[in-house]
OpenMM code with the backbone's topology and positions (N, CA, C; nanometers):
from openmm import Vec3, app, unit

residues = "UNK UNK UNK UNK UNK UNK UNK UNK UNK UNK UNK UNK UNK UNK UNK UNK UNK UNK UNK UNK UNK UNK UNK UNK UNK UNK UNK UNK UNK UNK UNK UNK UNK UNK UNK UNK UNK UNK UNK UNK UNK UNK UNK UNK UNK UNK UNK UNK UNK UNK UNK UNK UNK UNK UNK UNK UNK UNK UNK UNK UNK UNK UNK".split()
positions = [
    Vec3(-1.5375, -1.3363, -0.0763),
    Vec3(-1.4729, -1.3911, -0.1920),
    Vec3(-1.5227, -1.5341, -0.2105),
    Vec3(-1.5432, -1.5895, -0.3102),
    Vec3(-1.6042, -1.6878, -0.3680),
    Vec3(-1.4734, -1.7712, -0.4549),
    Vec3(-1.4084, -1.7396, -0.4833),
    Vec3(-1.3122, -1.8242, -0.5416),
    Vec3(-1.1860, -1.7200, -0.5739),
    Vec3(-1.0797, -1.7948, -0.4875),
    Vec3(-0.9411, -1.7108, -0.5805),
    Vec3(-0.8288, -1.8077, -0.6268),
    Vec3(-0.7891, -1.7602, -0.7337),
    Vec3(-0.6439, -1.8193, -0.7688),
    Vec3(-0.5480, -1.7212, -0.8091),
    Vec3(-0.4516, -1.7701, -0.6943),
    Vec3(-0.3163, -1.6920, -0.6892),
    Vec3(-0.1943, -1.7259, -0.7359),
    Vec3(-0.1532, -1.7189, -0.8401),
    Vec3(-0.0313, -1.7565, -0.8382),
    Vec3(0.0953, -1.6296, -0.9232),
    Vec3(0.2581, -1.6710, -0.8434),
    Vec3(0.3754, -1.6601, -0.8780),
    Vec3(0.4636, -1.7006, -0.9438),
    Vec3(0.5416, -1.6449, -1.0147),
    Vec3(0.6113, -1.7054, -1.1432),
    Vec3(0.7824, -1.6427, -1.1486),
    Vec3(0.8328, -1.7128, -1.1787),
    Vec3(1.0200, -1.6504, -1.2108),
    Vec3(1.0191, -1.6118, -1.3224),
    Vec3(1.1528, -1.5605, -1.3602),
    Vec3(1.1602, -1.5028, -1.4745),
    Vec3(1.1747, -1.5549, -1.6039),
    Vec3(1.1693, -1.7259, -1.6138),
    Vec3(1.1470, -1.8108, -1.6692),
    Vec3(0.9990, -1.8807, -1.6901),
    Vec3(0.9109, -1.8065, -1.6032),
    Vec3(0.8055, -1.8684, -1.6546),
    Vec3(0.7170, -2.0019, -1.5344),
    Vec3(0.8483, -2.0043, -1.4491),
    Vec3(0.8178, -2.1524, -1.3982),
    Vec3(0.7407, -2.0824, -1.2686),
    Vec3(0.5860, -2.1674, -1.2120),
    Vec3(0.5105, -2.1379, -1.1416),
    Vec3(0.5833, -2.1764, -0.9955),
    Vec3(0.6304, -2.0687, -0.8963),
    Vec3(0.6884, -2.0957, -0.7882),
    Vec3(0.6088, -2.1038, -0.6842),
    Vec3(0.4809, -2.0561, -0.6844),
    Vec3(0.3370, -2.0306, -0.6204),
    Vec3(0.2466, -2.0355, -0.6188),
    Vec3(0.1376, -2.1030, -0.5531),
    Vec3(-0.0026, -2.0891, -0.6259),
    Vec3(-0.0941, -2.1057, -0.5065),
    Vec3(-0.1961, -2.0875, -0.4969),
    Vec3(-0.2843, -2.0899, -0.3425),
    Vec3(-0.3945, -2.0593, -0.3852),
    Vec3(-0.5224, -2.0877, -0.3692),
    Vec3(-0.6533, -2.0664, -0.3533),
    Vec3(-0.6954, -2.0116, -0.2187),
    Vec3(-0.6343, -2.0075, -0.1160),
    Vec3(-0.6712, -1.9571, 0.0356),
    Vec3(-0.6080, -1.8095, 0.0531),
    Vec3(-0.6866, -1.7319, 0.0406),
    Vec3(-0.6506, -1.6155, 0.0836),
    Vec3(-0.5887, -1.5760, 0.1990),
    Vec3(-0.5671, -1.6673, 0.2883),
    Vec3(-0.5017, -1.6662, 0.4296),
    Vec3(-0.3463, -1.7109, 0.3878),
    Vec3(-0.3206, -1.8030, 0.2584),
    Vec3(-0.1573, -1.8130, 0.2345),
    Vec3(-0.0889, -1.7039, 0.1897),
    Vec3(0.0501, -1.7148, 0.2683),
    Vec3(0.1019, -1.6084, 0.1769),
    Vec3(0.2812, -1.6760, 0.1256),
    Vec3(0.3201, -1.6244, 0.0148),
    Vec3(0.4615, -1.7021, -0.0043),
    Vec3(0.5911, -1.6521, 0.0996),
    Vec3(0.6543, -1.7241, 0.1181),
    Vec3(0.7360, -1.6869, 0.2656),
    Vec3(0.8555, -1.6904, 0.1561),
    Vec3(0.8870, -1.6691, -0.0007),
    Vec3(0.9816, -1.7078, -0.0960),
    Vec3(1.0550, -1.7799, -0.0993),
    Vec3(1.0101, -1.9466, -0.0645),
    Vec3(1.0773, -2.0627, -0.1166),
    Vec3(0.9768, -2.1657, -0.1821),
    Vec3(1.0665, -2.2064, -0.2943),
    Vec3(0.9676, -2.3170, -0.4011),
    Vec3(1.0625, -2.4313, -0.3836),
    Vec3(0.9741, -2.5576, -0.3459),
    Vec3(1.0349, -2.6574, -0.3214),
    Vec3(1.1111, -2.6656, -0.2528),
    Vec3(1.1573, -2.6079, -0.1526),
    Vec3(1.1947, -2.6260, -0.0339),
    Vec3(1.3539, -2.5051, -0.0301),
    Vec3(1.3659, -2.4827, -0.1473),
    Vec3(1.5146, -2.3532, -0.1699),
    Vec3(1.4603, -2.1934, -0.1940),
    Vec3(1.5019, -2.1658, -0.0920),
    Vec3(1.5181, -2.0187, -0.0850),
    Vec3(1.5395, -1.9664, -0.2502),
    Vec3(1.4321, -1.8942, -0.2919),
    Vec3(1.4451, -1.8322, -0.4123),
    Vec3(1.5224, -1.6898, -0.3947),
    Vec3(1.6167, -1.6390, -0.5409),
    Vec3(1.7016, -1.5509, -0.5625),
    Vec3(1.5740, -1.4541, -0.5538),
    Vec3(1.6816, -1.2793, -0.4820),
    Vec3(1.6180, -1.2169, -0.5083),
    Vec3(1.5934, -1.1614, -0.6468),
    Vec3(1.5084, -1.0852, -0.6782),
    Vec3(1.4970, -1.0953, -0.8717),
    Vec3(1.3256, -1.0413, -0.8104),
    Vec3(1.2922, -0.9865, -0.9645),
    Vec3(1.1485, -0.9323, -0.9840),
    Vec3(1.0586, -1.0675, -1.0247),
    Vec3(0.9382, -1.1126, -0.9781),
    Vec3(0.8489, -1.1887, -0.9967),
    Vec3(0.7144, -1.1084, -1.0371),
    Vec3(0.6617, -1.2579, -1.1234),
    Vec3(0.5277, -1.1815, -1.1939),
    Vec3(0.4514, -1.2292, -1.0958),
    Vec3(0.3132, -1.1512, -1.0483),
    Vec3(0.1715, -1.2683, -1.0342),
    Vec3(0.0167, -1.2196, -1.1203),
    Vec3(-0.0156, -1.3220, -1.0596),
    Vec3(-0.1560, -1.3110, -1.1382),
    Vec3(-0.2910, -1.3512, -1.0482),
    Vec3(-0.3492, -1.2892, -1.0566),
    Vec3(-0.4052, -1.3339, -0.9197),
    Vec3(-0.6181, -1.3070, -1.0052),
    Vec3(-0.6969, -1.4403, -0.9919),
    Vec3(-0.8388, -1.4437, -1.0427),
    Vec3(-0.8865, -1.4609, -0.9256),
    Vec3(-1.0399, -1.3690, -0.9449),
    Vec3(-1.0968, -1.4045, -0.7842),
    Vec3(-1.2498, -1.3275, -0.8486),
    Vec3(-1.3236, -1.4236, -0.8207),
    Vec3(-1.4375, -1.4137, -0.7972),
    Vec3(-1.5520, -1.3899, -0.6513),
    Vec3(-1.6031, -1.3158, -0.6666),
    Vec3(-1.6824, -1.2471, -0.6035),
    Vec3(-1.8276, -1.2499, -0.5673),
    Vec3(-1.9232, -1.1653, -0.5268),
    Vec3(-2.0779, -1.2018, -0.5837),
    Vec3(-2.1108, -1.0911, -0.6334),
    Vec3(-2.0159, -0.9775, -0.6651),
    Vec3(-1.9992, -0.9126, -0.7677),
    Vec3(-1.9324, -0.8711, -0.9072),
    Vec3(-1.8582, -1.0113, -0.9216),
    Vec3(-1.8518, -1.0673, -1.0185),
    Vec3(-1.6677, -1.0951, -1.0477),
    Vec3(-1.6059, -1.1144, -1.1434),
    Vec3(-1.4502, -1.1489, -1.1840),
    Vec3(-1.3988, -1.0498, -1.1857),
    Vec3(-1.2925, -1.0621, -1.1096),
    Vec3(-1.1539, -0.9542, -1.1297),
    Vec3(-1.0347, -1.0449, -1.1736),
    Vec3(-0.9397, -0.9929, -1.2543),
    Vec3(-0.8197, -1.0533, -1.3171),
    Vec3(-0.7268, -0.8839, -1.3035),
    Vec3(-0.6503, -0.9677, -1.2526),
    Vec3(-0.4622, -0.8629, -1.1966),
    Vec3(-0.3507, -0.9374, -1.2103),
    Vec3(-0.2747, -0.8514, -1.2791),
    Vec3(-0.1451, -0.9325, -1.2992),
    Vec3(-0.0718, -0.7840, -1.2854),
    Vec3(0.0814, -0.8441, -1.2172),
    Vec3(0.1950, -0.7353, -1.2305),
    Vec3(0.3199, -0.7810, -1.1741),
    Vec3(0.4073, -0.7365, -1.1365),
    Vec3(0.5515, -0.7656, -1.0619),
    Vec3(0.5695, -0.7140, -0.9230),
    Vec3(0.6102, -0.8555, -0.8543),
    Vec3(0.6654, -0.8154, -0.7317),
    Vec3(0.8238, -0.7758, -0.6914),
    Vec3(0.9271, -0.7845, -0.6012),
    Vec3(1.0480, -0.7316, -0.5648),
    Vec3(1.0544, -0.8443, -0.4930),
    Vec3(1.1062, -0.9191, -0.4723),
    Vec3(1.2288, -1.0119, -0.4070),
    Vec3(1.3086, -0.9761, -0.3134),
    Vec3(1.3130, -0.9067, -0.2280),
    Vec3(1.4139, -0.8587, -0.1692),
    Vec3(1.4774, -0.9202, -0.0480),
    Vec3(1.6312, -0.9556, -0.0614),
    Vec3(1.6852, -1.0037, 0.0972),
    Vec3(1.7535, -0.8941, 0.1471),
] * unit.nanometer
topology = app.Topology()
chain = topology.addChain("A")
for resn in residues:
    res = topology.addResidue(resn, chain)
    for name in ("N", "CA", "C"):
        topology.addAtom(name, app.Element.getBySymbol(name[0]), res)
């Protein structure tokens, strides 16, 4: 992989996540508070040396 951008979003829109290192992963807290469980979007760009992929869909929240 040659470049990724990852990011997570609430149901408002507001970016709770974001990482370029494929080794991060969200442990579900933004800014330091435990986020509600609830459905989240992501979106995730990543380039390759076979060229751009773009994915987006919903994750589960679950405690």
């Amino acid at each position: 992989m040659i470049e990724l951008d990852f990011s997570i979003y609430n149901r408002w829109g507001e970016r709770v996540f974001h990482t370029s290192n494929p080794g991060n992963c969200w442990n579900g807290y933004h800014r330091g508070e435990l986020q509600d469980a609830a459905v989240y979007v992501y979106v995730v760009t990543a380039k390759t040396v076979c060229g751009e992929a773009f994915k987006k869909g919903t994750l589960v929240l679950i405690r």
